[in-house]
VOZA-113614 format. One record per residue: residue number from 1; x negated, y, z negated of N, C-alpha, C, CB in turn. Coordinates in Angstrom, 3 decimals. Glycine has a CB too. Layout:
VOZA-113614
[NUM [X Y Z] [X Y Z] [X Y Z] [X Y Z]]
...
***
This chain:
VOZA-113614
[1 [-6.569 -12.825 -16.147] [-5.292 -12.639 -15.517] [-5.374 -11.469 -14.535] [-4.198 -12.405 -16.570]]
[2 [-5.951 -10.509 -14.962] [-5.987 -9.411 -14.136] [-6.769 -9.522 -12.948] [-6.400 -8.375 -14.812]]
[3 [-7.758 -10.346 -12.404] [-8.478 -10.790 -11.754] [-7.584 -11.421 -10.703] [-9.338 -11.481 -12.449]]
[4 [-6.829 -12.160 -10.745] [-5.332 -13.398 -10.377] [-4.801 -12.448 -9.755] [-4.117 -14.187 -11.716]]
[5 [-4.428 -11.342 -10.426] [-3.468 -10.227 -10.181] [-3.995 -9.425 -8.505] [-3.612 -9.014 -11.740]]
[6 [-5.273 -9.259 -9.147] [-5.832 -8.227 -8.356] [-6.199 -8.785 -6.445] [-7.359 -7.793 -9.343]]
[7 [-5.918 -10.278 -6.983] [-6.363 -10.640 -5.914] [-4.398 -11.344 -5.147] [-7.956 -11.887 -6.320]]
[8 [-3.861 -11.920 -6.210] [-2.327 -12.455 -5.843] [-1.274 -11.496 -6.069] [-1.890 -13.704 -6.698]]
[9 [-1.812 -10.311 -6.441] [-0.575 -9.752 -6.266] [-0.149 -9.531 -7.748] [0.403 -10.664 -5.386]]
[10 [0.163 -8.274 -8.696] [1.192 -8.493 -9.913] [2.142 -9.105 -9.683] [1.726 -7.474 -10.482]]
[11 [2.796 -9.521 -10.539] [4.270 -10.346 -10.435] [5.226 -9.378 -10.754] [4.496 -11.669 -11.495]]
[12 [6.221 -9.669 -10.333] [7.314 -8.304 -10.863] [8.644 -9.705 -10.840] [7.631 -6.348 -9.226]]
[13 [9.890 -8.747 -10.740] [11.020 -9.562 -11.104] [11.385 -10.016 -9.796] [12.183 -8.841 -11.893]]
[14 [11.256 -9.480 -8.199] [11.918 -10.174 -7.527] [10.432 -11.149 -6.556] [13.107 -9.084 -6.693]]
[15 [9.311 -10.655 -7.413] [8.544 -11.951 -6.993] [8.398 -13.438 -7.886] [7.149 -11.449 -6.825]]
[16 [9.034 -13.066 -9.104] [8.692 -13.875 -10.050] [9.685 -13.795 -10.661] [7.629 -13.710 -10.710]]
[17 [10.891 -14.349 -10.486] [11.897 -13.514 -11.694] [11.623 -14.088 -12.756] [13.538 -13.544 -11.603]]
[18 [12.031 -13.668 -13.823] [11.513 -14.018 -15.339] [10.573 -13.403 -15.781] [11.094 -15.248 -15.584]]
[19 [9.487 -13.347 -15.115] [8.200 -12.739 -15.579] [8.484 -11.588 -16.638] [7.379 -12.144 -14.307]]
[20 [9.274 -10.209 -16.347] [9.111 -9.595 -17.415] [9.327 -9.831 -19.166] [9.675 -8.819 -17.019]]
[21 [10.129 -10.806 -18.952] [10.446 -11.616 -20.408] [9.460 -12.276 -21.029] [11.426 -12.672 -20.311]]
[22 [8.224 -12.792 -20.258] [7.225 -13.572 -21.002] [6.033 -12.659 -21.904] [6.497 -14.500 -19.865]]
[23 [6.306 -13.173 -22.766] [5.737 -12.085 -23.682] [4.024 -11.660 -23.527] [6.013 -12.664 -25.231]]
[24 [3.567 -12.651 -23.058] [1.952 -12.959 -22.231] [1.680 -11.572 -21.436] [1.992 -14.501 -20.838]]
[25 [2.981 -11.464 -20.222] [2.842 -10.832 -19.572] [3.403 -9.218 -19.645] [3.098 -11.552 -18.827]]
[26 [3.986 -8.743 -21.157] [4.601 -7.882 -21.582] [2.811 -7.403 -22.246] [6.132 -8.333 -22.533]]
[27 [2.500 -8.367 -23.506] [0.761 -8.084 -23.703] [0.191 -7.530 -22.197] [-0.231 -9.814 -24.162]]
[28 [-0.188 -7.891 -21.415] [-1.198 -7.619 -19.770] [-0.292 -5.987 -19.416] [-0.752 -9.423 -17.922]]
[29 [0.820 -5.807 -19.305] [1.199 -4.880 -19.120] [1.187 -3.846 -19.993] [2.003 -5.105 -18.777]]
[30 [1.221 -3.860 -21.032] [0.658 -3.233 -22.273] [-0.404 -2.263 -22.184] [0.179 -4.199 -23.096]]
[31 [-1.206 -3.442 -21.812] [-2.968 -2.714 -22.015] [-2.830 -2.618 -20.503] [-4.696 -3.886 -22.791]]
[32 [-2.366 -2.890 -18.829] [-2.704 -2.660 -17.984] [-1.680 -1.678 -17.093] [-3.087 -3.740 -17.656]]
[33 [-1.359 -0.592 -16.879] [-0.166 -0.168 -15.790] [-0.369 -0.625 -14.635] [0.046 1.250 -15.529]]
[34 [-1.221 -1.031 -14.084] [-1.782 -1.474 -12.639] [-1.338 -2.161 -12.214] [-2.809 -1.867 -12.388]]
[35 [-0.415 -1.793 -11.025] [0.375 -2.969 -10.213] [-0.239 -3.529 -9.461] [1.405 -2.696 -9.480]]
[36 [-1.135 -4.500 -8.731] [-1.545 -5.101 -7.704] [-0.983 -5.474 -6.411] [-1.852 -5.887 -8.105]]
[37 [-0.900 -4.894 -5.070] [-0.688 -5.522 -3.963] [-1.752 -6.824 -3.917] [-0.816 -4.482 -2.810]]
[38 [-0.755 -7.562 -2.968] [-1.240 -8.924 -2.844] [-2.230 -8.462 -1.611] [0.032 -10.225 -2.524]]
[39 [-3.926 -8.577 -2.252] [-5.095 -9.226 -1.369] [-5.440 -10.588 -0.344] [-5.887 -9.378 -2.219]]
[40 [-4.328 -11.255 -0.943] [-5.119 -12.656 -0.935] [-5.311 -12.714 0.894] [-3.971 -14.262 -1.789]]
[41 [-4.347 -12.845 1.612] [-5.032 -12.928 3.065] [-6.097 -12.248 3.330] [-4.257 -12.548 4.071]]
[42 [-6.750 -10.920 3.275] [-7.544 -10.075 3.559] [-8.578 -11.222 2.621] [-7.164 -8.370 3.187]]
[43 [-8.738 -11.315 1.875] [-9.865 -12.032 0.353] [-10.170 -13.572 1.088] [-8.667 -12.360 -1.793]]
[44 [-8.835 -14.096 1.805] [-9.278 -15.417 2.294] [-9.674 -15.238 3.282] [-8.505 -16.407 2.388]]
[45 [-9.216 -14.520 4.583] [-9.456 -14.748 5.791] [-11.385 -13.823 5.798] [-7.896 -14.019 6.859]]
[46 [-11.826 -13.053 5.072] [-13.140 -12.385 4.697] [-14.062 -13.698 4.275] [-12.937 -11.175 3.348]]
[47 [-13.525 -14.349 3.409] [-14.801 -15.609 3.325] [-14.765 -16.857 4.456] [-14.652 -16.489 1.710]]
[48 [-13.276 -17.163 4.829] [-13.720 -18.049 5.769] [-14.344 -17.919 6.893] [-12.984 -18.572 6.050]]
[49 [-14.165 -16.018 7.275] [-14.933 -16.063 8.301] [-16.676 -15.938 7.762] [-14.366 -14.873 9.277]]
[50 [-16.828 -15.547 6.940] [-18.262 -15.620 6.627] [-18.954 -17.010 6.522] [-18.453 -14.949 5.375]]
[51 [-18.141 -17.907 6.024] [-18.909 -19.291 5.247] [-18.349 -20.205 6.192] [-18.472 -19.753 3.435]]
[52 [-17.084 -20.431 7.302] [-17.572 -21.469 8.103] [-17.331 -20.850 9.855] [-16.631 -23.004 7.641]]
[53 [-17.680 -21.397 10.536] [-17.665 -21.598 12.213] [-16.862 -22.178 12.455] [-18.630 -22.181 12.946]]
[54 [-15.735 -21.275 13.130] [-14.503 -22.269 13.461] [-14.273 -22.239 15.044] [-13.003 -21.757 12.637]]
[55 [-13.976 -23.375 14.935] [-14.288 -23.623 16.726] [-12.089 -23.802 17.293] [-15.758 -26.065 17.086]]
[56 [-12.726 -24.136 18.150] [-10.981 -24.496 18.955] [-9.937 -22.768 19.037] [-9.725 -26.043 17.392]]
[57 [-9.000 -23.129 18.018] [-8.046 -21.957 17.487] [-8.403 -21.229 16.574] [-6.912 -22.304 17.030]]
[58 [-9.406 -20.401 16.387] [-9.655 -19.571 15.054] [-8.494 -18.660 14.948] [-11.079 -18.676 15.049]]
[59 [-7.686 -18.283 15.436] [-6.204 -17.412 14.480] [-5.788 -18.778 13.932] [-4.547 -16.419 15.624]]
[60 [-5.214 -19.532 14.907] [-4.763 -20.472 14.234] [-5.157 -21.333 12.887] [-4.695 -21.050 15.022]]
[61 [-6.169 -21.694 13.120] [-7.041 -22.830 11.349] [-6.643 -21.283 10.600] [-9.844 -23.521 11.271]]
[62 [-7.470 -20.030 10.738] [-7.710 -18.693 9.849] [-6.039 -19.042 9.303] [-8.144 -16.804 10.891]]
[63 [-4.600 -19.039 9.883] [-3.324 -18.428 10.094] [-2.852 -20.015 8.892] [-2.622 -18.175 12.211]]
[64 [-3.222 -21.134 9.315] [-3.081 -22.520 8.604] [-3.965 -22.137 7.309] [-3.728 -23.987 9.582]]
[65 [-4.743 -22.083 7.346] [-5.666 -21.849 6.079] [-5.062 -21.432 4.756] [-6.644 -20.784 6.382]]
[66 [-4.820 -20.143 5.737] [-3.827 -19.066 4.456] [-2.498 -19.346 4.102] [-3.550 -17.515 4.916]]
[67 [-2.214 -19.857 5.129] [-0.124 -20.737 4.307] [-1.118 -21.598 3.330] [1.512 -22.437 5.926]]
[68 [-1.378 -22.296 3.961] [-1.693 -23.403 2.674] [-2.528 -22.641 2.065] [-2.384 -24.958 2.950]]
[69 [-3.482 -22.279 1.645] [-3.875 -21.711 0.482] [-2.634 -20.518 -0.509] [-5.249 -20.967 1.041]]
[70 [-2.576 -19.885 0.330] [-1.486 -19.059 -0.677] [-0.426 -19.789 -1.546] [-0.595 -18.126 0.194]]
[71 [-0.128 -20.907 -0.471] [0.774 -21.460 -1.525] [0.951 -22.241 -2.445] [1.373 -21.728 -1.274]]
[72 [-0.715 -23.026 -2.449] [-1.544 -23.451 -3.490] [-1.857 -22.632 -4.573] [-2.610 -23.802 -3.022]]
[73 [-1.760 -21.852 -4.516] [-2.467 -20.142 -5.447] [-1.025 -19.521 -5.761] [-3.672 -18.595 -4.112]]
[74 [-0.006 -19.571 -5.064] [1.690 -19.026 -5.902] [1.506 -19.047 -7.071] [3.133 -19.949 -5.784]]
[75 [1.599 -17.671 -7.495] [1.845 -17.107 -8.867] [2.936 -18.243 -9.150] [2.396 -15.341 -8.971]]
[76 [4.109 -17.531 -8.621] [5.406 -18.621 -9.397] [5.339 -20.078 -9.111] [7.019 -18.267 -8.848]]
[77 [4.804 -20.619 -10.076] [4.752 -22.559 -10.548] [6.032 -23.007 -9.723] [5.086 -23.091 -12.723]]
[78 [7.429 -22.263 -9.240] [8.557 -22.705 -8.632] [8.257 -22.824 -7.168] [9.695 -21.823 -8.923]]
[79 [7.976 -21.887 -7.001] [7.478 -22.296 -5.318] [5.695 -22.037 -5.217] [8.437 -20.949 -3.918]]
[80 [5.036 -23.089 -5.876] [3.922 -23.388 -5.915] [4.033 -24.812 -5.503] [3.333 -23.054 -7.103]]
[81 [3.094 -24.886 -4.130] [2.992 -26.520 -3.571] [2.614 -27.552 -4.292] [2.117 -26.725 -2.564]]
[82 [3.116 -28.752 -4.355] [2.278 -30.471 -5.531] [1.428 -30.552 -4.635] [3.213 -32.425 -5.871]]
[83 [0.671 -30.971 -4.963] [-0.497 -31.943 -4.218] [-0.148 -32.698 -2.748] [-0.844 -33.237 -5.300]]
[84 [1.303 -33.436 -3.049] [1.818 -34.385 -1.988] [2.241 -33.773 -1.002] [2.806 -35.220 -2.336]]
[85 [3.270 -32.262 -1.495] [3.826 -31.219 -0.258] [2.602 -30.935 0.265] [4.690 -29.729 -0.675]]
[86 [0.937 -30.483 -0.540] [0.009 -29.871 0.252] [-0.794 -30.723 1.007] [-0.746 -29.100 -0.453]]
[87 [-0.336 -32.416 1.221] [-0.953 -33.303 1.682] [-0.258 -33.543 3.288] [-0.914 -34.441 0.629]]
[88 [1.169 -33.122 3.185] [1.857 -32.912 4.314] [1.524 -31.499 4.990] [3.274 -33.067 3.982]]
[89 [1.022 -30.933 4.877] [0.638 -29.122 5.452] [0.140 -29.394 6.656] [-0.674 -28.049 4.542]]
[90 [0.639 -28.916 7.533] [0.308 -28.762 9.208] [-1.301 -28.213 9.369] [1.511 -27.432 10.034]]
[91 [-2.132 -27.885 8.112] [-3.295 -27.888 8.689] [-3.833 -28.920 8.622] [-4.013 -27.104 8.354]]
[92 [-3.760 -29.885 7.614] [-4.132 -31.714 7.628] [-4.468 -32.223 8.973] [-2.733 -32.766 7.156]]
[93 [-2.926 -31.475 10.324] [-2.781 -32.227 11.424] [-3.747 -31.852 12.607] [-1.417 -32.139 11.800]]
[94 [-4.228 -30.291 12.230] [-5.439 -29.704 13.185] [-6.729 -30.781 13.006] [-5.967 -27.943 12.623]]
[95 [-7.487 -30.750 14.358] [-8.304 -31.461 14.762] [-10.068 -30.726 13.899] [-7.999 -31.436 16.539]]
[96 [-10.572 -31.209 13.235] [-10.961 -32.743 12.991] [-10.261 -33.523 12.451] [-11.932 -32.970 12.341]]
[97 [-9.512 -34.623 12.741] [-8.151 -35.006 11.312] [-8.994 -35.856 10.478] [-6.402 -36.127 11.813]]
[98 [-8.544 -36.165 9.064] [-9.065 -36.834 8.294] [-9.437 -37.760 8.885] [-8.513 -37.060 7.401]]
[99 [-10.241 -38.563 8.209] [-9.917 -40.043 8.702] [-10.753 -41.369 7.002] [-11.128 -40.248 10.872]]
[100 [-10.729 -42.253 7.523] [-10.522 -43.244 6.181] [-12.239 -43.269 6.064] [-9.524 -45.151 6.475]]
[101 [-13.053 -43.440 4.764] [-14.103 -44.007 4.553] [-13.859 -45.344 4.729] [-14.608 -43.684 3.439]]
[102 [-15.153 -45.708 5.501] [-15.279 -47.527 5.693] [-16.515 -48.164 4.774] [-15.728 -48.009 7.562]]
***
């Protein structure tokens, strides 16, 4: 969990409301005082530039990347994307677009 944290951010009440009530997360706070600022852009946009070559718009794919990933990765399950919302994500529509196996 602390790993999650360190990289998404602790949860608190007006990122997560509820959170302080779950007793999971009353244990983690317990043994941890450590609040976490949210890494995750700095953590994503550091490997994609290492591991791929992005051609065309690199702010842009880098800027698409990270909406959709972050919001694949949302701590709060409430505004955490399904599969189908992350199948509609405006980076789907950047060029190379999918296309069908034949």
């Amino acid at each position: 969990m602390d790993l999650i944290f360190q990289i998404c951010g602790t949860p608190t009440e007006q990122t997560m409301p509820g959170i302080e009530k779950q007793r999971l997360f009353q244990d983690y706070r317990a043994m941890n005082s450590t609040v976490h600022s949210n890494k995750l852009e700095e953590t994503i946009s550091k490997q994609i530039e290492k591991s791929h070559n992005l051609d065309g718009n690199p702010d842009n794919e880098l800027r698409l990347w990270f909406d959709l990933i972050s919001k694949l990765v949302c701590i709060d399950h409430r505004a955490r994307l399904t599969a189908e919302k992350a199948l509609e994500h405006p980076f789907f529509a950047e060029t190379p677009l999918p296309c069908e196996n034949n």
